[in-house]
N, C-alpha and C positions, 0 to 999 in steps of 0.2 A: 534584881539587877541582871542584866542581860550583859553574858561574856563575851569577849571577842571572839569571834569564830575564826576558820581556817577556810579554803576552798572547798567548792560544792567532791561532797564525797557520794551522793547519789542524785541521780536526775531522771524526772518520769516527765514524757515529753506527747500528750495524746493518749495516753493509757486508758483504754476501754477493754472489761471485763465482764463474760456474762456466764455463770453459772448453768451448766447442764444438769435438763432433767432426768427424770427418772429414763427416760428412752437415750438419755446420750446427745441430746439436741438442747443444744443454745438457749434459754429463755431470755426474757428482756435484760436489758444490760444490767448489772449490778453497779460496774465506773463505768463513769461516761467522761471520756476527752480528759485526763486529768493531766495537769501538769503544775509539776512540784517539785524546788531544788532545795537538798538540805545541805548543810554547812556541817565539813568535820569538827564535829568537839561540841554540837550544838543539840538542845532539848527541844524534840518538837511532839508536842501531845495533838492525836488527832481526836476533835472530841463530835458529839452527835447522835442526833436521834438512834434506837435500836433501828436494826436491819438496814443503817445507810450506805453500807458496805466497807466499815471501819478495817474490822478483823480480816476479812478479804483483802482490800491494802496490803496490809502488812503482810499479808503472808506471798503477796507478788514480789516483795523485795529479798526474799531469801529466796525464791524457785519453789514454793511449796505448788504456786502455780506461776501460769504462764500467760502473760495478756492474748489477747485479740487483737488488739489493737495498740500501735503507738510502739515507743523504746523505751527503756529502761537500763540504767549507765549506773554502773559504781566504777569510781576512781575514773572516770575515761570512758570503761568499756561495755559494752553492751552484757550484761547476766549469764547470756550463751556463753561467752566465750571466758567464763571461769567452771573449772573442775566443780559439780556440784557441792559436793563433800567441803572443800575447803573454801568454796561462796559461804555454805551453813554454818562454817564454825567462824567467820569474820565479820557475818551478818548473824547474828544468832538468837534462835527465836524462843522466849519465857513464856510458855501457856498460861491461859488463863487459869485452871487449878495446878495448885504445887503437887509434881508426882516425887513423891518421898516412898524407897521400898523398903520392905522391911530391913534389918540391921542396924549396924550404929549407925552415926554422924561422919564417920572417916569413910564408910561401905557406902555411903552415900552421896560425900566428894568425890569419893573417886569413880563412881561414874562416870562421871566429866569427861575424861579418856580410859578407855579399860585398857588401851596401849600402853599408856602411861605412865610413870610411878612416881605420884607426886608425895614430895616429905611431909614429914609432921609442922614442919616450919611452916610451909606454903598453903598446908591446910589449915593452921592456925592464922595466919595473916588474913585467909576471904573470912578469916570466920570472924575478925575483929574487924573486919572491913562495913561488916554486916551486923556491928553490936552484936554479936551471938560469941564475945571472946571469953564468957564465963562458963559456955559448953563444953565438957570434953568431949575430944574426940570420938571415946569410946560410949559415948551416952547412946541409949538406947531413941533412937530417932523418932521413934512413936511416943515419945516423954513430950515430946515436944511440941507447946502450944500452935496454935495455927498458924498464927502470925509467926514462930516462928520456922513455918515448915515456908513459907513464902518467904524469910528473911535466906534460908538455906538453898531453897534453890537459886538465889541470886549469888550466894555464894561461890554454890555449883558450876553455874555459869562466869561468874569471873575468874576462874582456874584456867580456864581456855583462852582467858587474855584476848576476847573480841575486840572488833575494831569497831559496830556498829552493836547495840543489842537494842531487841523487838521486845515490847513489853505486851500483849492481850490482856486485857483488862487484870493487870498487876493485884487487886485487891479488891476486885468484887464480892469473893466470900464473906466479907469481913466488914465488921462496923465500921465506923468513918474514923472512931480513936485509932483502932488498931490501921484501919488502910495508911491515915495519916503516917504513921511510922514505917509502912511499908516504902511509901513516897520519899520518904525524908532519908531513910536509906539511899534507895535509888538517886536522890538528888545528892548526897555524903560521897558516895562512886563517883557521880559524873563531878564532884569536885578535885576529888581525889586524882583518876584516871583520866578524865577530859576524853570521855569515849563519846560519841555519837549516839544519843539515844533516841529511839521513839514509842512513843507508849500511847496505846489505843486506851480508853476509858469514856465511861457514857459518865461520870461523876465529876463532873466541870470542877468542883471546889479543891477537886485531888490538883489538876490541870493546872488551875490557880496556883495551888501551894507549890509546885514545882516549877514554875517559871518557861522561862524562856519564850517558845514561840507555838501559838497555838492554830491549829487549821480545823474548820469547821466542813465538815461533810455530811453533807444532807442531800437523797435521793442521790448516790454517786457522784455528787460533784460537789470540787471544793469552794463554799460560796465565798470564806474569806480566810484569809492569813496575815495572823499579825502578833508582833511582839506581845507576849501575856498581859502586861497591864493593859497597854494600848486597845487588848482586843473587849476586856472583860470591863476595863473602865469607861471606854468611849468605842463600843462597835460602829463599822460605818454601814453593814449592811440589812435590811429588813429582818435578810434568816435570820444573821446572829441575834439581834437584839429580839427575836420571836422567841428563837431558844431559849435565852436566856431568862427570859420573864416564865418561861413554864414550866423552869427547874421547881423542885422542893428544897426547899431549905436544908435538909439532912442529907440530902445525896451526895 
């Protein structure tokens, strides 16, 4: 079921992107011309062939880079004109592998901000936010299975109380049981929080299980966007329904 959303909290308007080479020079474009508005409080999984320039997306919307071409708006305003540091922490970006460092579970929260001093309350609250409420604190954070070092870093990250979070492929490590729970998490927050998510993943059935709104990007461009079922049960355009017939069944 597809929730009501709020007004567009990000807008890419012509956004072309092209990776420099080894010499410091432009290659061909990675996005080409993209334009895409997302809704605060709203799920949009960008899904697509490897190398279509997924993970790249995503990291133009926190300032990891900078287009070429086109603008780029959260809330109104153009990316520039937010203090980097505090764009990172209201757009906030979840790598693809979870970095867990040595220590407990609480040594590990509180990364989040080392400024910080968050209680034992608030760190047990992401931690039940993220079924990890039977963890203590003080647990040795290398105990802890894979699945849940990718349940903790999302924890990690909801300490910081974002107002958008970036997912890079959320659960690629992991079999499709355990990604599935990773998802379902993910999806449990954005019920919870009604925070604006987007999550890169090349495993369409993750996409599915999480709803909302899906955009397909092949060769830097986006070929279609459309409400989850809408896209997966009745594609309208060639790519999608190309893609979709060449998934595997387990992915």
């Amino acid at each position: 079921m597809h929730k009501p959303v709020g007004q567009t909290i990000i807008q890419l308007e012509g956004v072309t992107y092209s990776h420099p080479d080894s010499k410091g020079m432009k290659s061909q474009s990675t996005l080409k011309n993209i334009d895409l508005e997302i809704a605060e409080g709203e799920i949009v999984s960008i899904i697509g062939p490897s190398g279509s320039g997924k993970s790249t997306l995503l990291r133009l919307l926190n300032r990891m880079y900078d287009p070429d071409g086109g603008f780029i708006k959260y809330r109104g305003k153009p990316l520039s004109e937010y203090p980097v540091l505090n764009l990172r922490r209201e757009i906030l970006l979840v790598n693809q592998e979870p970095f867990i460092a040595p220590g407990t579970i609480a040594d590990n929260l509180r990364m989040a901000d080392k400024e910080k001093i968050f209680t034992d309350d608030e760190m047990h609250y992401v931690l039940a936010s993220v079924n990890l409420e039977d963890k203590e604190l003080k647990l040795d954070s290398q105990r802890l299975s894979v699945g849940e070092k990718h349940r903790l870093t999302l924890a990690r990250a909801f300490l910081l109380k974002p107002k958008v979070l970036l997912l890079d492929e959320p659960a690629s490590s992991l079999d499709l049981q355990r990604a599935r729970g990773v998802v379902d998490t993910v999806g449990s927050l954005h019920e919870k929080l009604n925070i604006t998510i987007i999550m890169v993943t090349h495993r369409f059935r993750l996409a599915r299980r999480l709803g909302g709104v899906v955009a397909l990007l092949v060769d830097g461009v986006i070929m279609e966007k459309a409400l989850s079922d809408e896209f997966f049960n009745a594609p309208k355009t060639d790519e999608a329904r190309r893609f979709l017939e060449g998934q595997e069944e387990d992915t």
